[in-house]
Kinemage of the C-alpha trace (Angstrom):
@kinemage 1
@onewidth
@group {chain A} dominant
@subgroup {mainchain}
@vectorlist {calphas} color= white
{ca unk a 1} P 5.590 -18.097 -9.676
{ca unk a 2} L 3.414 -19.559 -7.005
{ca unk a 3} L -0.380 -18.668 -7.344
{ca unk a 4} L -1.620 -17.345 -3.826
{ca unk a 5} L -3.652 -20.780 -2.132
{ca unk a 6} L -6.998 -18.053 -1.251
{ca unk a 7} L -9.732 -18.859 -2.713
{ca unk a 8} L -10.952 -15.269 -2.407
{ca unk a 9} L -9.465 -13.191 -5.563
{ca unk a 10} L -10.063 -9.348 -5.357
{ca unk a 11} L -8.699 -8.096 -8.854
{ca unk a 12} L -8.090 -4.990 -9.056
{ca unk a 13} L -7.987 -2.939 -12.519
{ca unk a 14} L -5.849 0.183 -13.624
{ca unk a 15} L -9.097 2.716 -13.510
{ca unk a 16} L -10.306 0.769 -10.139
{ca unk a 17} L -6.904 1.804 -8.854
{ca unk a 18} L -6.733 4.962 -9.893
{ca unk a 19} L -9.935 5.636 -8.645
{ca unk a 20} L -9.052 4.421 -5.026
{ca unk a 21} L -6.503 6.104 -5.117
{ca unk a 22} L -7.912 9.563 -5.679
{ca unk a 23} L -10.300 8.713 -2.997
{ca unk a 24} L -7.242 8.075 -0.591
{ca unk a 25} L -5.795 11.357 -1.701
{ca unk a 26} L -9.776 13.474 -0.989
{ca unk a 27} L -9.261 11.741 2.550
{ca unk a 28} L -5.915 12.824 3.038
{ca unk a 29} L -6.270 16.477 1.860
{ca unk a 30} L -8.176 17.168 4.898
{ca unk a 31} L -5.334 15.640 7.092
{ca unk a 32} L -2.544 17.779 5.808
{ca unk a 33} L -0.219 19.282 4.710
{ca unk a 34} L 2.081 16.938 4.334
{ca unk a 35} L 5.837 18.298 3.402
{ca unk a 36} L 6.950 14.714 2.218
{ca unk a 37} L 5.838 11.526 0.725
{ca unk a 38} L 7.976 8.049 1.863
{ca unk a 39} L 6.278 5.310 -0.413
{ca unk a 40} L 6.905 2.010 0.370
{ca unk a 41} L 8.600 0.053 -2.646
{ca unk a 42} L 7.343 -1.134 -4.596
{ca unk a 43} L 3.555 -1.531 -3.899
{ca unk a 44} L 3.402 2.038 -3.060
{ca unk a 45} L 5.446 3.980 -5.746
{ca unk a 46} L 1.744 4.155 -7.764
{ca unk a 47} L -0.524 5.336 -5.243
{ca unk a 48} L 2.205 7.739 -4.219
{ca unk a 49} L 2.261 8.912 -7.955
{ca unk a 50} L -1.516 9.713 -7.520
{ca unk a 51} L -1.518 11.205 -4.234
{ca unk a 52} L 1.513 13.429 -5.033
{ca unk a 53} L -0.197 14.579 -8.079
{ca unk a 54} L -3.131 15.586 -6.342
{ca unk a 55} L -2.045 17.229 -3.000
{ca unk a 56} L 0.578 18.643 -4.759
{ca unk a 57} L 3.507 17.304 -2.934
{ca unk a 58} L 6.570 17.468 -4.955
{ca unk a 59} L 8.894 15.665 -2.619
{ca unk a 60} L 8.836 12.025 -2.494
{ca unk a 61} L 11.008 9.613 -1.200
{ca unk a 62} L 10.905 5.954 -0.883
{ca unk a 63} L 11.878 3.267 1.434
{ca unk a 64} L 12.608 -0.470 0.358
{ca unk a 65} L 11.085 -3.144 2.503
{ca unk a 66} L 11.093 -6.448 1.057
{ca unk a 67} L 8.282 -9.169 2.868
{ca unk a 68} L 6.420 -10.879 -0.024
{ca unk a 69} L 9.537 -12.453 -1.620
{ca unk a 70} L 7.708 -15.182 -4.043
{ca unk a 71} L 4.374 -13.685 -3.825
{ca unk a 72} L 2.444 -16.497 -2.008
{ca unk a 73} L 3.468 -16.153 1.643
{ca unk a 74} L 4.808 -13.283 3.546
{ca unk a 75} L 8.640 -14.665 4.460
{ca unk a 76} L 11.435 -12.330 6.697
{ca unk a 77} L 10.782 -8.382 6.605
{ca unk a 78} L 14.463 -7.099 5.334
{ca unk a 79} L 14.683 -3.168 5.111
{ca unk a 80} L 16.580 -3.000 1.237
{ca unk a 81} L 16.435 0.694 1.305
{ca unk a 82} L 16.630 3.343 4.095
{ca unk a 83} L 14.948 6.872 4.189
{ca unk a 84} L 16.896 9.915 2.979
{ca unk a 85} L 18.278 11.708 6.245
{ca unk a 86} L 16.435 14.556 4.089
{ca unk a 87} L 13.004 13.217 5.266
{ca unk a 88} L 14.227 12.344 8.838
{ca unk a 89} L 15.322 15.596 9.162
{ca unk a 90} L 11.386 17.273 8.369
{ca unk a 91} L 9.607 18.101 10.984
{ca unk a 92} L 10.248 16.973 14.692
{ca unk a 93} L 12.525 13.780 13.030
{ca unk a 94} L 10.037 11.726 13.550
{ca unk a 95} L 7.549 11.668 10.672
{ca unk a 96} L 5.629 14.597 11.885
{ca unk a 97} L 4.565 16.547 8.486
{ca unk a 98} L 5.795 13.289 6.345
{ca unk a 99} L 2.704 10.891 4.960
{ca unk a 100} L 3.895 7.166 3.840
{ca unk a 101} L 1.710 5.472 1.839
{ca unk a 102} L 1.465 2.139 0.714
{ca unk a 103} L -0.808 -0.051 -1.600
{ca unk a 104} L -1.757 -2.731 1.122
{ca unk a 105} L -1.448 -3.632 4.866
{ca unk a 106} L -1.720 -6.981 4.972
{ca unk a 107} L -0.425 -8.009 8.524
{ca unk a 108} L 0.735 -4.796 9.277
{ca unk a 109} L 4.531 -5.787 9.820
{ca unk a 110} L 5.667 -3.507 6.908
{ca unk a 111} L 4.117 -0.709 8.216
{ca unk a 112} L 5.604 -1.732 11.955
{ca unk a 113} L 9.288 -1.430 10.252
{ca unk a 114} L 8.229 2.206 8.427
{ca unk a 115} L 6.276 3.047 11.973
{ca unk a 116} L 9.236 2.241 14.076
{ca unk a 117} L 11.583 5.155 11.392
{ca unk a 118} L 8.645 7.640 11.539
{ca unk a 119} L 6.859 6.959 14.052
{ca unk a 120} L 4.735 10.559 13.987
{ca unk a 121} L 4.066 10.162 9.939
{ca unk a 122} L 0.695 9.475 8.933
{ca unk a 123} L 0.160 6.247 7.651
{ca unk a 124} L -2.050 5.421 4.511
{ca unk a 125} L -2.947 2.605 2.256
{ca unk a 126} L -5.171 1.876 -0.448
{ca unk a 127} L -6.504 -1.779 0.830
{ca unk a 128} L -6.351 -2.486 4.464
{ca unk a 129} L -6.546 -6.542 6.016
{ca unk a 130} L -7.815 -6.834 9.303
{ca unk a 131} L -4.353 -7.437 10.746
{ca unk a 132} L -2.862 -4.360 9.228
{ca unk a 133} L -5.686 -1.773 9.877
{ca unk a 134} L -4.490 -1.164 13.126
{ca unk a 135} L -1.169 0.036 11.772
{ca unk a 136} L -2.716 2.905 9.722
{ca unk a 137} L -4.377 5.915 9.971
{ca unk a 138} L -6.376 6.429 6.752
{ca unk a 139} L -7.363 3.845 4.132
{ca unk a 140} L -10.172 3.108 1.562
{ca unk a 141} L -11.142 -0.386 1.384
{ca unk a 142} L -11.203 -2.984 3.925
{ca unk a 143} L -10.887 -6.456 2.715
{ca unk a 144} L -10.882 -9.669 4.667
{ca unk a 145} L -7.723 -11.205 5.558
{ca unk a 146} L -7.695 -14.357 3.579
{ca unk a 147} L -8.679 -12.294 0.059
{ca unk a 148} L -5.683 -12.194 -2.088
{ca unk a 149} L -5.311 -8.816 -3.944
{ca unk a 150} L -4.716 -8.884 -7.607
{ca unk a 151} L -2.672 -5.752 -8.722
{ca unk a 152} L -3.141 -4.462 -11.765
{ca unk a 153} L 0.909 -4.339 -12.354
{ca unk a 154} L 0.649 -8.161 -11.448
{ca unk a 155} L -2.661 -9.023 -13.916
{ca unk a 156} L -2.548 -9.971 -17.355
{ca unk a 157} L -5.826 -11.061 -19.750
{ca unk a 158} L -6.740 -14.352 -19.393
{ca unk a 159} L -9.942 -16.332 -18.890
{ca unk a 160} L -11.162 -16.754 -15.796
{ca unk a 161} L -12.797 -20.246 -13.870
{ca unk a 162} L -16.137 -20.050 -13.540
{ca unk a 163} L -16.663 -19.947 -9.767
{ca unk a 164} L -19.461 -22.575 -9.395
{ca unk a 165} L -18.041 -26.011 -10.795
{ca unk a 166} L -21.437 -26.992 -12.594
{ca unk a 167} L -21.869 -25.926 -16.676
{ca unk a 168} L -24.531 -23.946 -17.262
{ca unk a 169} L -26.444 -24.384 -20.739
C-alpha cells in the first residue's frame, strides 16, 4: 500500500475518535430529529455507530461510494451501493429528516454524489478539508487540505521519525 506523499500526518486514536465523535453527535442533537442515518461506507459506518447510539436513532442505512481506491490519491467516484428506497421514501424524498454522516470531506465529491440522492439531508463529518467544508452542514475539526488523516482502523504501533532530521543527545 502506497503511503500518502503529505508531509502533514494528523493521527488520529480510538478515544480521539470517539471523542469527536460524541462532539459531532452534542452538535447534531440540537439540529434534529433525524428519522434516519445513511453512513457513507466505509469511513462513516463508526461515527454513525456513535451518533446513532447517542441520538438514539435506530435506523441506519448505508450507501457505498468508493473514491480513495489505493489510499494515496482520490481516483473515479463509483456509487457501489445505493440507498434503501426505505430512506428515499422518509420525509419529502429528498433527505429531509435523514442525517448522512461521514468520517471526512476531503474534496467534497463524495458528499456531491450523497448530496445529489438527498439533497435536503443534513450533512455531517467528523474532519472537514477546506475543499469539502462547503459540502456540509455540521463538522468538528477543520484540517488543512494537504494533512493526511490517519484513522485509527488504518494505524498500527510502530515508531515514529523524529520530525526534525538532527539527533538530539
Amino acid at each position: 500500500m502506497a503511503q500518502p506523499s503529505s508531509p502533514k500526518a494528523f493521527p488520529v486514536s480510538w478515544d480521539q475518535f470517539h471523542r469527536d465523535a460524541r462532539a459531532m453527535a452534542w452538535r447534531l442533537a440540537e439540529k434534529g430529529p433525524f428519522e434516519a442515518i445513511v453512513c457513507i461506507t466505509r469511513g462513516g459506518l463508526v461515527p454513525a455507530a456513535i451518533v446513532a447510539r447517542e441520538l438514539g436513532t435506530r435506523l441506519i442505512e448505508t450507501v457505498g461510494v468508493a473514491s480513495y481506491h489505493d489510499y494515496d490519491s482520490q481516483g473515479e467516484l463509483r456509487v457501489i451501493k445505493d440507498i434503501a428506497p426505505r430512506i428515499m421514501a422518509i420525509g419529502d424524498g429528498k433527505g429531509k429528516g435523514v442525517l448522512v454522516v461521514d468520517d471526512l470531506t476531503d474534496t467534497g465529491k463524495t458528499a456531491k454524489v450523497v448530496r445529489e440522492m438527498l439533497p435536503n439531508a443534513h450533512f455531517a463529518t467528523v474532519y472537514a478539508k477546506p475543499q469539502g467544508v462547503p459540502l456540509v452542514d455540521t463538522f468538528v475539526t477543520e484540517v488543512s487540505q494537504d494533512t493526511w488523516i490517519y484513522f485509527p482502523w488504518d494505524l498500527d504501533l510502530k515508531y515514529a521519525e523524529p520530525i526534525s532530521k538532527e539527533t538530539r543527545g
